[in-house]
VEXDREN-2710 file (C-alpha; in Angstrom, 1 decimal):
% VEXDREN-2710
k/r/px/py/pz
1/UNK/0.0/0.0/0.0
2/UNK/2.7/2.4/0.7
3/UNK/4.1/2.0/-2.6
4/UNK/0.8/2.7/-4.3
5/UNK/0.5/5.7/-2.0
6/UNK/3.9/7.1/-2.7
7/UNK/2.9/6.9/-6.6
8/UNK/-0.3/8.4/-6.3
9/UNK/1.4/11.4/-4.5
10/UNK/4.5/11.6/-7.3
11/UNK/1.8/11.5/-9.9
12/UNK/-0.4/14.9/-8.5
13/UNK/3.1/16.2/-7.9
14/UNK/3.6/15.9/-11.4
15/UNK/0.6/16.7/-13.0
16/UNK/0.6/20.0/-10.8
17/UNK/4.1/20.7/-11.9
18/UNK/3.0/20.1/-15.8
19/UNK/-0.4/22.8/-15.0
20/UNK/1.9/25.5/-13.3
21/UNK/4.1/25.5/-16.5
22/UNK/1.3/26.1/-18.4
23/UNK/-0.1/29.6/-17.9
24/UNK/-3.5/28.6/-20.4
25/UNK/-3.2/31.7/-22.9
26/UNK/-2.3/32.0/-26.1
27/UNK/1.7/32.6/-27.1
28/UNK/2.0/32.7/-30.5
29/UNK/1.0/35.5/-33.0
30/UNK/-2.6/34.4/-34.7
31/UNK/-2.9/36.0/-37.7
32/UNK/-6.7/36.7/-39.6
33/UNK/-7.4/38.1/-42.6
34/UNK/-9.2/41.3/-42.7
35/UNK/-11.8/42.3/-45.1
36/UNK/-13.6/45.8/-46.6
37/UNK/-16.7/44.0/-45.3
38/UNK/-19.4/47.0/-45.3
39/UNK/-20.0/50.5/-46.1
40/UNK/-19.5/53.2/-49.1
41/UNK/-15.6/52.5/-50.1
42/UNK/-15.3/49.5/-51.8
43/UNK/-17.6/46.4/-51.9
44/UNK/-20.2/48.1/-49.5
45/UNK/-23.0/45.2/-48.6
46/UNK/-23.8/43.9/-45.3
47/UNK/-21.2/44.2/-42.4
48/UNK/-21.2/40.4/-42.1
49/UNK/-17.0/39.4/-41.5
50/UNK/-17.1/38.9/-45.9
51/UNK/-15.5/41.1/-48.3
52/UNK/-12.5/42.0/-50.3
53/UNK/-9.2/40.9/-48.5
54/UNK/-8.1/44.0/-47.1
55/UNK/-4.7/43.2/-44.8
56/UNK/-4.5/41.4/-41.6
57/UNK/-4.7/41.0/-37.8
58/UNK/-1.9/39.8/-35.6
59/UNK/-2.3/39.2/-32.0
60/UNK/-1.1/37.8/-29.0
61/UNK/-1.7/37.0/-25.2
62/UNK/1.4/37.8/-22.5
63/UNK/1.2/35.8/-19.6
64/UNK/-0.8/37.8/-17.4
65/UNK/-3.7/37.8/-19.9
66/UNK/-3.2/41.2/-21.7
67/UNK/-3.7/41.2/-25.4
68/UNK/-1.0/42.9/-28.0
69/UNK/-2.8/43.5/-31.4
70/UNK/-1.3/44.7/-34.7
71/UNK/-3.4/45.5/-37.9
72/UNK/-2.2/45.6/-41.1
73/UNK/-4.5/47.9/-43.5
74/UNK/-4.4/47.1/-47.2
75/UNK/-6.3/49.0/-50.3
76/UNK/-8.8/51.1/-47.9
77/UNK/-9.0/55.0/-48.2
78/UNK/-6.1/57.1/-49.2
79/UNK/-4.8/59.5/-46.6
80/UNK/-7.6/58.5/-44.1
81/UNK/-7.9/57.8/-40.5
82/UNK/-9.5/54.8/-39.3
83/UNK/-10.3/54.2/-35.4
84/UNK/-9.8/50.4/-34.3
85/UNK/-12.3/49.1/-32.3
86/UNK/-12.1/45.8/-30.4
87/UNK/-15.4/44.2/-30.5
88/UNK/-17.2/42.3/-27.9
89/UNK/-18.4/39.5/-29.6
90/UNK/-17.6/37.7/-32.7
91/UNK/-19.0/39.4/-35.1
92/UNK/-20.7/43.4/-35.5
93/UNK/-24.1/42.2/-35.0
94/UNK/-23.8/40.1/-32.2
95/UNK/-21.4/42.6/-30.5
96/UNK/-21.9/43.2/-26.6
97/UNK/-19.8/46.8/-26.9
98/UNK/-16.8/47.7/-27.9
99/UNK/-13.7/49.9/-27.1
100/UNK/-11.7/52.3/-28.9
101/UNK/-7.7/50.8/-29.1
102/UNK/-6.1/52.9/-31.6
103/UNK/-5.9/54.4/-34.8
104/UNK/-4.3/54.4/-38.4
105/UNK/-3.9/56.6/-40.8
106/UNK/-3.6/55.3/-44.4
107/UNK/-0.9/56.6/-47.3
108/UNK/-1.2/57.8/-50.4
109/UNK/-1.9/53.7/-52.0
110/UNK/-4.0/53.1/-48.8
111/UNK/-2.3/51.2/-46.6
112/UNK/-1.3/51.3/-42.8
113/UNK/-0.1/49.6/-40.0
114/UNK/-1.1/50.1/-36.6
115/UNK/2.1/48.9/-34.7
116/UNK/1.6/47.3/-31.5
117/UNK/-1.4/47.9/-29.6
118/UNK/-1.4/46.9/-26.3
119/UNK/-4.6/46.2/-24.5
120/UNK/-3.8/45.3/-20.6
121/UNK/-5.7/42.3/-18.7
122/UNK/-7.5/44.8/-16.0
123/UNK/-9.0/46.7/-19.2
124/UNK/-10.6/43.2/-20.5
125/UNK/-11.6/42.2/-17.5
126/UNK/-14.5/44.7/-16.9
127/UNK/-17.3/45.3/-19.1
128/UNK/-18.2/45.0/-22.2
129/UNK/-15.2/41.7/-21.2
130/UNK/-15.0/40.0/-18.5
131/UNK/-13.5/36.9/-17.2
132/UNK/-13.8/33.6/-19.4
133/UNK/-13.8/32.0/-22.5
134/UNK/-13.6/35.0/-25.5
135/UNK/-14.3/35.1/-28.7
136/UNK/-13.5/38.8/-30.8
137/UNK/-13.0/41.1/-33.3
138/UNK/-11.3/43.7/-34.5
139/UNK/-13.2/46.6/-36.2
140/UNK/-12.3/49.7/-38.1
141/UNK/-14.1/52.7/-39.4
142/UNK/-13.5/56.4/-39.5
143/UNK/-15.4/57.6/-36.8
144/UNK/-18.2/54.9/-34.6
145/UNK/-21.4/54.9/-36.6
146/UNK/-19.6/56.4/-40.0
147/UNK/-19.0/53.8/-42.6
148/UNK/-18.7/56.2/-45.4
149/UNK/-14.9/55.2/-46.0
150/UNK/-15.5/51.4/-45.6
151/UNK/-15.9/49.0/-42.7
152/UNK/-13.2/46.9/-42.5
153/UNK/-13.4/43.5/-39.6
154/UNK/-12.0/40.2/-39.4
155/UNK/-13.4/36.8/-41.3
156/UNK/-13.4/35.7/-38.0
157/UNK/-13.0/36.1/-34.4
158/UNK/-10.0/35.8/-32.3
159/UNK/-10.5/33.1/-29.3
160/UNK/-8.4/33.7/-25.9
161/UNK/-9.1/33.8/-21.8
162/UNK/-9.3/36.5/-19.5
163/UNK/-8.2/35.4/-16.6
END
């Protein structure tokens, strides 16, 4: 009996050991494509995550849960500024709220990148967040409501926890 006991207790050791190692968020860049999904530049239509391939979305989670995004902006507006929204929810009509992140400001061909934006735990934790399983999206337009230069989002959400 003593021997079994002495496994069972190296085994939880062990499988402790392996669960502290792993801290549960994501730590590689994701990359998803970004569309012009809605509005009056470009393909216009229904803001529903399809459109013409308009640059990308890169993002990350650091180990205390904070998110790091970076948006690349392909073939949108010349010489315009676009806010970046992060969306609560997967999509624009199922979003809970949002918040304002950033902004970009296109060249002369229409395209931008954001750099990184860093978007600490504490601010994801409260609403529209909150603790738990996520799944968002990045949003862009000139100004909230205005989708005269284009609506630009992502094909599809971005998964992570908030711890």
């Amino acid at each position: 009996m003593n021997i079994r006991r002495s496994f069972l207790v190296f085994a939880v050791i062990l499988a402790l050991q392996m669960l502290s190692a792993t801290s549960g968020f994501a730590k590689e860049k994701t990359k998803i494509e970004l569309v012009n999904d809605c509005g009056g530049f470009g393909p216009g239509g229904a803001c529903d995550n399809t459109g013409v391939a308009a640059g990308f979305v890169r993002f990350e989670q650091d180990e205390t849960g904070g998110l790091t995004i970076d948006v690349t902006l392909r073939g949108a507006r010349p010489e315009t500024t676009y806010v970046i929204g992060l969306n609560c929810g997967p999509t624009i009509a199922l979003a809970c709220g949002f918040i304002l992140i950033g902004a970009l400001t296109t060249n002369a061909a229409g395209n931008a990148r954001s750099g990184d934006i860093v978007v600490p735990v504490a601010t994801l934790q409260v609403a529209p967040f909150g603790s738990g399983q996520r799944a968002d999206e990045i949003t862009m337009v000139t100004k909230v409501g205005d989708l005269s230069a284009g609506g630009f989002d992502q094909v599809s959400p971005f998964t992570y926890t908030i711890p």
